[in-house]
DSSP file (Angstrom, degrees, kcal/mol; ACC not computed):
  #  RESIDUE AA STRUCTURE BP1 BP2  ACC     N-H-->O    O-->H-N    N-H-->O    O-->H-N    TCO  KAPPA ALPHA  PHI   PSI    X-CA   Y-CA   Z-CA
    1    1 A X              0   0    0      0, 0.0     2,-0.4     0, 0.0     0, 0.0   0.000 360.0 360.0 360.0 143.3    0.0    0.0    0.0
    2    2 A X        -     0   0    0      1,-0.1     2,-0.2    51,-0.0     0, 0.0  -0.697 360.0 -97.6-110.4 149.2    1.6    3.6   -0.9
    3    3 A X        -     0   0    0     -2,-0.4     2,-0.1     1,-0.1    -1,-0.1  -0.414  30.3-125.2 -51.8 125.3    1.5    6.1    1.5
    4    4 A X        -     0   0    0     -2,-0.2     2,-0.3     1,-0.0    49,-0.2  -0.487  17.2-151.7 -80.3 154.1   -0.9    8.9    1.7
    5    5 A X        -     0   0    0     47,-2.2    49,-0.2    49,-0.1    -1,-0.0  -0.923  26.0-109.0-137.7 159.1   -0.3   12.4    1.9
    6    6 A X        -     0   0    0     -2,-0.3    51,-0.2    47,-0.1     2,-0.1  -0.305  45.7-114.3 -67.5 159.2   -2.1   15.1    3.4
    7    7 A X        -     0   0    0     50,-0.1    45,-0.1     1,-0.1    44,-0.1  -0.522  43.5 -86.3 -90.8 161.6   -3.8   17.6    0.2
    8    8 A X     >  -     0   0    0      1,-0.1     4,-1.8    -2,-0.1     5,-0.2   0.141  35.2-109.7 -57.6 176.6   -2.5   21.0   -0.1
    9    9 A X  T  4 S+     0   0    0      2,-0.2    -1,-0.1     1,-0.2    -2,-0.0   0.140 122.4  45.9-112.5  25.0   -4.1   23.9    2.0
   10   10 A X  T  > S+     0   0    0      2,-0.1     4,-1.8     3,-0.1    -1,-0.2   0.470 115.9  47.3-108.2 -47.2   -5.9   25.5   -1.3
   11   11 A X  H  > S+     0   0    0      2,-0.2     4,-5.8     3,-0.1     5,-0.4   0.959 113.8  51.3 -49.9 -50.8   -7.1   21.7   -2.5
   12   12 A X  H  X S+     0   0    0     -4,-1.8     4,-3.1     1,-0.2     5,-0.3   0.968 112.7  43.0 -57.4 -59.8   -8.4   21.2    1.4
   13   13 A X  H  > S+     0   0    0      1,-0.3     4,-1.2     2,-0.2    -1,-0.2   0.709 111.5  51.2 -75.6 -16.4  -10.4   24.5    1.5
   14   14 A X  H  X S+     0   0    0     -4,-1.8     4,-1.0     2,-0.2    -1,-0.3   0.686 112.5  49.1 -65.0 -28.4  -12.0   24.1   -2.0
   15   15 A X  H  X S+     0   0    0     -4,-5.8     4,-1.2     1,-0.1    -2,-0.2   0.625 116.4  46.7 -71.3  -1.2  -13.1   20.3   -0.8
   16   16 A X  H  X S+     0   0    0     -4,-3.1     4,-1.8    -5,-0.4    -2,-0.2   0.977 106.0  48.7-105.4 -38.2  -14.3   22.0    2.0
   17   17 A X  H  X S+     0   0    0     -4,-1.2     4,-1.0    -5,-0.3     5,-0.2   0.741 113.0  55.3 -28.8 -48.1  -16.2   25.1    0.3
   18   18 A X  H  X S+     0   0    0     -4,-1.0     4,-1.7     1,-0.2     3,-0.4   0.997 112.9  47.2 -66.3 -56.7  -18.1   21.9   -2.3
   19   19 A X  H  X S+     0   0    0     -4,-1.2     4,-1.4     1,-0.3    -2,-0.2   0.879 107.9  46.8 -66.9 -33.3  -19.2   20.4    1.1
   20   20 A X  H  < S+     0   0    0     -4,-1.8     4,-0.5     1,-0.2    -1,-0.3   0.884 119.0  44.8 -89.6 -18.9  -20.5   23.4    2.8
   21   21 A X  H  X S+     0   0    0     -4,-1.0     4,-0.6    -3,-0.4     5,-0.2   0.667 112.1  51.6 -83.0  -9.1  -22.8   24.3   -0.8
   22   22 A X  H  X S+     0   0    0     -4,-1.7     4,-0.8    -5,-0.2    -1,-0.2   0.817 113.6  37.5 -89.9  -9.9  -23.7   21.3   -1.0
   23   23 A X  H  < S+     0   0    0     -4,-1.4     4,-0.3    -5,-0.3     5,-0.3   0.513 124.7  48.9-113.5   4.0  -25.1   21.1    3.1
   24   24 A X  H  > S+     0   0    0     -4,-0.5     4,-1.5    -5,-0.2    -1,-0.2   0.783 110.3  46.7 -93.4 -39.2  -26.4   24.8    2.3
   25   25 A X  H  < S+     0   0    0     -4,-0.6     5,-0.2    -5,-0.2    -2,-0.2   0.862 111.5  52.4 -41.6 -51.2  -27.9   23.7   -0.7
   26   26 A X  T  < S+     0   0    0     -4,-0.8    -3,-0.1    -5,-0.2    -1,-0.1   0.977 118.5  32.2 -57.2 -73.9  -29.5   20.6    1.1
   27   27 A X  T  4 S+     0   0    0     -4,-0.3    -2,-0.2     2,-0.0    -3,-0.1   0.997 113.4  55.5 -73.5 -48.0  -31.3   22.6    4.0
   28   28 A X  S  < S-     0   0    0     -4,-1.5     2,-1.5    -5,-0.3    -4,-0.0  -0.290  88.5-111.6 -93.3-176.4  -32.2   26.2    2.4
   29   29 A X        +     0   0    0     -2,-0.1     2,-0.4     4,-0.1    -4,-0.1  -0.757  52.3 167.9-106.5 102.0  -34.0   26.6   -0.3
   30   30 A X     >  -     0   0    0     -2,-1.5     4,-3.8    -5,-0.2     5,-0.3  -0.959  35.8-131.9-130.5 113.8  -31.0   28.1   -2.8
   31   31 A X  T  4 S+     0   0    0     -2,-0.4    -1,-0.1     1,-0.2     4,-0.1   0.816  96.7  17.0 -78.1 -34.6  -31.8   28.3   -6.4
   32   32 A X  T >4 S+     0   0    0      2,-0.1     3,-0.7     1,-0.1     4,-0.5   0.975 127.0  54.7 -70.9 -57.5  -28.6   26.7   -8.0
   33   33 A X  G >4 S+     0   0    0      1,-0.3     3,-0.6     2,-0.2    -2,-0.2   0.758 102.7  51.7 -29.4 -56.5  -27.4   25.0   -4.9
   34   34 A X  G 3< S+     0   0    0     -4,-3.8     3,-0.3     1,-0.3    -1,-0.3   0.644  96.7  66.8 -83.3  11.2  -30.4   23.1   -4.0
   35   35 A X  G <  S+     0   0    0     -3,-0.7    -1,-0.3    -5,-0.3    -2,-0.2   0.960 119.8  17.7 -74.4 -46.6  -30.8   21.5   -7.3
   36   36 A X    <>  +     0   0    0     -3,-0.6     4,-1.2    -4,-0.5    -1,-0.2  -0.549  68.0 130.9-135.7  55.6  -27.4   19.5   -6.6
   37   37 A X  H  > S+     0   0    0     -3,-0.3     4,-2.2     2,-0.2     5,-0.4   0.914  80.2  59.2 -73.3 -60.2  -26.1   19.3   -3.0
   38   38 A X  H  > S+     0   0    0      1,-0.2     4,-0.7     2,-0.2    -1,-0.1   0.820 110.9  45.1 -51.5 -14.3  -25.6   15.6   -3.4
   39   39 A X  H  > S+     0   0    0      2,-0.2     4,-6.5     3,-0.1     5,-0.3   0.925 104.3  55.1 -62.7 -81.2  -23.4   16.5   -6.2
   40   40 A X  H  X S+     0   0    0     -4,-1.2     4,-1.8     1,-0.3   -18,-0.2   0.870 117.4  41.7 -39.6 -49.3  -21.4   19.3   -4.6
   41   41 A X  H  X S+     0   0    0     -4,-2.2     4,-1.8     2,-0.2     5,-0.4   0.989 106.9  57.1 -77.8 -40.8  -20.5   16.6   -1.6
   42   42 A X  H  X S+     0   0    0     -4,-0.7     4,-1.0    -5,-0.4    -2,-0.2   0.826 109.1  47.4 -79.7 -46.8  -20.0   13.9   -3.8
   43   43 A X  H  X S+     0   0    0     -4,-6.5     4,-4.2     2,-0.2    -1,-0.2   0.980 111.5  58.2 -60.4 -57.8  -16.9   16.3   -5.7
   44   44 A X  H  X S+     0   0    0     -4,-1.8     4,-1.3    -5,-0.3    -2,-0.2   0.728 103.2  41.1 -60.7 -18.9  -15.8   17.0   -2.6
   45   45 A X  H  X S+     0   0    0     -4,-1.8     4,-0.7     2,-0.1    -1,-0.3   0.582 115.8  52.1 -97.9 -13.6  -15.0   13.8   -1.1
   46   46 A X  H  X S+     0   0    0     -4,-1.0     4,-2.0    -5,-0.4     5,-0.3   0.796 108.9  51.7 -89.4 -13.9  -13.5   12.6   -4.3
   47   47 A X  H >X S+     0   0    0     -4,-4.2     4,-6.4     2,-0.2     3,-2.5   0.905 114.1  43.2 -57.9 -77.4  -11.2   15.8   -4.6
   48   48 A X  H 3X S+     0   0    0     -4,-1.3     4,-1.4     1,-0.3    -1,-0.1   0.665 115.8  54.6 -68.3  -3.0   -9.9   15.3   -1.4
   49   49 A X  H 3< S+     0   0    0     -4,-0.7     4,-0.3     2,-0.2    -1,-0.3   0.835 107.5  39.5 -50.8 -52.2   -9.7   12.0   -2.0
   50   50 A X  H <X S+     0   0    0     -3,-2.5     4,-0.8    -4,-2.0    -2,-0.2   0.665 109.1  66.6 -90.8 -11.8   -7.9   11.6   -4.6
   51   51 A X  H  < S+     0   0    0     -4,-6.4     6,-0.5    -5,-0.3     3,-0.4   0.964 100.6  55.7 -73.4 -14.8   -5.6   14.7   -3.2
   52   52 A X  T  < S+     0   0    0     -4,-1.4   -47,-2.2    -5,-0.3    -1,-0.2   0.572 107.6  47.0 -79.3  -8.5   -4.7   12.2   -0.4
   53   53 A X  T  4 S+     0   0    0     -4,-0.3     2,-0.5     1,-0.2    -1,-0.2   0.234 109.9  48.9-112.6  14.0   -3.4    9.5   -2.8
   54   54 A X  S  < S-     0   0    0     -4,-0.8     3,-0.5    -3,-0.4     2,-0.3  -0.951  85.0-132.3-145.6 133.5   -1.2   11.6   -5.2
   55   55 A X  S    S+     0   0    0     -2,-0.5   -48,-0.1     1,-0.2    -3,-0.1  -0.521  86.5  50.4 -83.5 154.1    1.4   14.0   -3.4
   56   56 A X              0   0    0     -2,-0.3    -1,-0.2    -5,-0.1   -49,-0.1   0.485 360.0 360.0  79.5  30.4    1.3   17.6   -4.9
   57   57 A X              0   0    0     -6,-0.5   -50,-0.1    -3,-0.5    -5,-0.1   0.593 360.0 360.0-122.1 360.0   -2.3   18.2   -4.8
C-alpha cells in the first residue's frame, strides 16, 4: 500500500467550500445550490480523495 499524503491547503479548502454548498444547498431553499447538493458533496470527497493518494495536490 503507498502512503498517503495530506492535500494542499488551497485543494483542502476548496473540498471544504463543495461540502458546505452542497449542506447549504440541502437545507435552504437556494436556487442553484439546492438543485445539486448531493453533487457538490460527492466532488468534494473525491477531490480530497484523490488529493490524499497523489502527493502535490
Amino acid at each position: 500500500m503507498k502512503h498517503l499524503s495530506a492535500p494542499k491547503n488551497m485543494t483542502w479548502w476548496i473540498g471544504l467550500i463543495l461540502a458546505v454548498l452542497g449542506i447549504i444547498g440541502y437545507f435552504a431553499n437556494v436556487p442553484f445550490l439546492s438543485q445539486y447538493p448531493f453533487w457538490f458533496v460527492l466532488a468534494s470527497s473525491v477531490l480530497l480523495l484523490i488529493a490524499t493518494r497523489f502527493k502535490g495536490l
